[in-house]
VODREN-958384 format. One record per residue: x, y, z of N, C-alpha, C, O in turn. Coordinates in steps of 0.2 Angstrom, whole numbers, padded with zeros to 4 digits. Layout:
N
X, Y, Z, X, Y, Z, X, Y, Z, X, Y, Z
...
// end
This chain:
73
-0056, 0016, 0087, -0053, 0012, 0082, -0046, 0013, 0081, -0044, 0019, 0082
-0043, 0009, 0081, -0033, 0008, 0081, -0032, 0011, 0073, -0036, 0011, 0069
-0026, 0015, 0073, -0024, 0016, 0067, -0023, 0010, 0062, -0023, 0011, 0056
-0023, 0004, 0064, -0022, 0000, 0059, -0029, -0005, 0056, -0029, -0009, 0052
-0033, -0002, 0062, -0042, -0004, 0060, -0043, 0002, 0056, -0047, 0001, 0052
-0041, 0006, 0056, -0044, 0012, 0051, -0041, 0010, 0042, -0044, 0009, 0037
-0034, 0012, 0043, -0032, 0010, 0037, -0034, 0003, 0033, -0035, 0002, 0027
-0033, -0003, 0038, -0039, -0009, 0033, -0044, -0008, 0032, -0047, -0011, 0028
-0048, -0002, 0036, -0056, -0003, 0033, -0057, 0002, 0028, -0062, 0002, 0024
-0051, 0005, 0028, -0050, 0011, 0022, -0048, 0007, 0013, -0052, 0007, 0008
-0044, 0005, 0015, -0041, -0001, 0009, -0045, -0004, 0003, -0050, -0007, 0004
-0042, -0003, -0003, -0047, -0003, -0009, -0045, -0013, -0008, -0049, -0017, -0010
-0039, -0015, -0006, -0037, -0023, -0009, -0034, -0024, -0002, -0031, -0018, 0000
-0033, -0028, 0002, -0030, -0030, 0008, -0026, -0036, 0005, -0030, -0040, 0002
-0020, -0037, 0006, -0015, -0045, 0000, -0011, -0045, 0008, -0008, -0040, 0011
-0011, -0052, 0009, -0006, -0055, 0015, -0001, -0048, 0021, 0004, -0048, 0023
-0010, -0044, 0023, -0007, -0037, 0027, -0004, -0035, 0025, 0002, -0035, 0028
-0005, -0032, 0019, -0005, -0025, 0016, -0008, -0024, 0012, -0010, -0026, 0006
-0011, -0017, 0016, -0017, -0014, 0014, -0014, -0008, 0007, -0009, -0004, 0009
-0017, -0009, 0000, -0018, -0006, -0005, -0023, 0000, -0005, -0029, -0001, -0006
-0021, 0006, -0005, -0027, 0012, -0007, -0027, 0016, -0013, -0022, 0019, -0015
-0031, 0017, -0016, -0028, 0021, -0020, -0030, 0030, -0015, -0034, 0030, -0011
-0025, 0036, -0019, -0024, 0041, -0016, -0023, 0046, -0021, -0023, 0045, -0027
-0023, 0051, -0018, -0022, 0056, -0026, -0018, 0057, -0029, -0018, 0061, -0035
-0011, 0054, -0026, -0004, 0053, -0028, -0006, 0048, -0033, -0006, 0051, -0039
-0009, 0042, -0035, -0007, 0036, -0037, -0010, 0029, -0030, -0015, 0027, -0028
-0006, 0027, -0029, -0006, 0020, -0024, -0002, 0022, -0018, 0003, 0023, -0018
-0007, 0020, -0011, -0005, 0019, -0007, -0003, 0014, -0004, -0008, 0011, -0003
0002, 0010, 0000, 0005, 0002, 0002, 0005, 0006, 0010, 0007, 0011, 0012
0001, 0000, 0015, 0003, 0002, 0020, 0005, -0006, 0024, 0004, -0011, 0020
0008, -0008, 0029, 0010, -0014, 0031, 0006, -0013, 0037, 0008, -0010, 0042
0000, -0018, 0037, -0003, -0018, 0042, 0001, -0021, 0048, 0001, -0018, 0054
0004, -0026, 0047, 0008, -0031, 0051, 0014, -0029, 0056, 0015, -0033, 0061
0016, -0024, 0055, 0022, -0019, 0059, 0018, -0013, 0059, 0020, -0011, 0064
0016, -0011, 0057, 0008, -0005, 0058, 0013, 0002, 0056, 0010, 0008, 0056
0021, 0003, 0053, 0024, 0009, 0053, 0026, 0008, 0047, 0028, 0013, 0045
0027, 0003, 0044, 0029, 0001, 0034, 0023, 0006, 0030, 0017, 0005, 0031
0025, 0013, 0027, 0019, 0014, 0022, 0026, 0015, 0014, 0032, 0015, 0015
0022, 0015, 0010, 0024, 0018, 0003, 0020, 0022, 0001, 0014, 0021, 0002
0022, 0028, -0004, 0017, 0030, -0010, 0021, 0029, -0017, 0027, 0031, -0018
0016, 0026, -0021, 0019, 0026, -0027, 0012, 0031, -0031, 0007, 0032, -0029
0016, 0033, -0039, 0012, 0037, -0042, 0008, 0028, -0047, 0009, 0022, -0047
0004, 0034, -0050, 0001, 0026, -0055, 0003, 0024, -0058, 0001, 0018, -0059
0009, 0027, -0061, 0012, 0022, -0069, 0018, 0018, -0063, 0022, 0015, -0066
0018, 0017, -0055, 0023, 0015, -0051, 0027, 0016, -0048, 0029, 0012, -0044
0031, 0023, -0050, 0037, 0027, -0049, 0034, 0026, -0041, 0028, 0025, -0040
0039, 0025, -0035, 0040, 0027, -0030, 0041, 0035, -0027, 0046, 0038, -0029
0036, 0037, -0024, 0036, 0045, -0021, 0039, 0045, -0015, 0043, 0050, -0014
0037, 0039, -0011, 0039, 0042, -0003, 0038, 0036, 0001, 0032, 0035, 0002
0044, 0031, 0005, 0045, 0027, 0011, 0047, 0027, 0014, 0053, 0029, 0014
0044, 0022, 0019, 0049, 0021, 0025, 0051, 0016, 0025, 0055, 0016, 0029
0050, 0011, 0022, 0050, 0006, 0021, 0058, 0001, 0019, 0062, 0003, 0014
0060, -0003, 0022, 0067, -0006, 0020, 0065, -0009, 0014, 0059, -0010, 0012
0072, -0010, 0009, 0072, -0013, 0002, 0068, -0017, 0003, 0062, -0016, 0000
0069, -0024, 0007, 0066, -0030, 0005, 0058, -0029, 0007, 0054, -0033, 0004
0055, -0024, 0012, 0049, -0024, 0014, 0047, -0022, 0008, 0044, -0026, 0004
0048, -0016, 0004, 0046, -0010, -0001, 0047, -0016, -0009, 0044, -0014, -0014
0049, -0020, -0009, 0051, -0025, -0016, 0042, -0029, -0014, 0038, -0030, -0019
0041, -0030, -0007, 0035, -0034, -0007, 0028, -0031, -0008, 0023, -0033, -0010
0031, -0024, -0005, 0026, -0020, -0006, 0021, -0017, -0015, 0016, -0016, -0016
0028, -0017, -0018, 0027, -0017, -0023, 0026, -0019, -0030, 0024, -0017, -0035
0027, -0027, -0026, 0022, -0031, -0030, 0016, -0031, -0028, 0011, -0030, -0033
0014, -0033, -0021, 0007, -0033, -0021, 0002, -0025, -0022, -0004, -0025, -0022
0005, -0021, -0023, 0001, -0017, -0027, 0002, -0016, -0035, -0001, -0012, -0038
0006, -0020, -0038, 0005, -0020, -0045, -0001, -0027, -0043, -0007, -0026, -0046
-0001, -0033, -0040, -0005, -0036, -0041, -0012, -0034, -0039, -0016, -0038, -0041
-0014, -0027, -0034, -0022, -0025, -0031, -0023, -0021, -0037, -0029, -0020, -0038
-0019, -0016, -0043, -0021, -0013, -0046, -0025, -0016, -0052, -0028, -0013, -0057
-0025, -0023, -0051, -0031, -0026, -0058, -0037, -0027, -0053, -0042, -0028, -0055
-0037, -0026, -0048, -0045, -0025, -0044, -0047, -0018, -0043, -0053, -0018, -0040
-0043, -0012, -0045, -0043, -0007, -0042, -0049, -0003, -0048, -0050, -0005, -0054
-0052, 0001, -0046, -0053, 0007, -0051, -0053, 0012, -0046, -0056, 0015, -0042
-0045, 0012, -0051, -0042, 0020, -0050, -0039, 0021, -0056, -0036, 0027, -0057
// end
């Protein structure tokens, strides 16, 4: 299995390839689509750690503010 078959199949909410996880930080964002986009954000959203450019990390952003109302974490 490819790393970017593992991280979807890991994935609490999959939104337009990007895979939402929750992690023990908070939320994980990863971009399946270019397969090297991750973020970690804590739960209340603060940003921890990416590699992510502005404009990827603002998308990513949102669609983990929109997986965390499917989420229980």
């Amino acid at each position: 299995m490819t790393s970017i078959e593992h991280i979807a199949s890991r994935a609490d909410v999959i939104i337009n390839g990007y895979a939402v996880s929750a992690c023990p930080e908070g939320y994980r964002v990863d971009n399946l689509n270019n397969g090297v986009g991750a973020a970690v954000f804590q739960k209340d959203g603060t940003l921890i750690e990416t590699n992510m450019d502005d404009i990827e990390l603002q998308i990513a952003v949102g669609y983990m503010r929109n997986a965390q109302k499917y989420m229980m974490a």
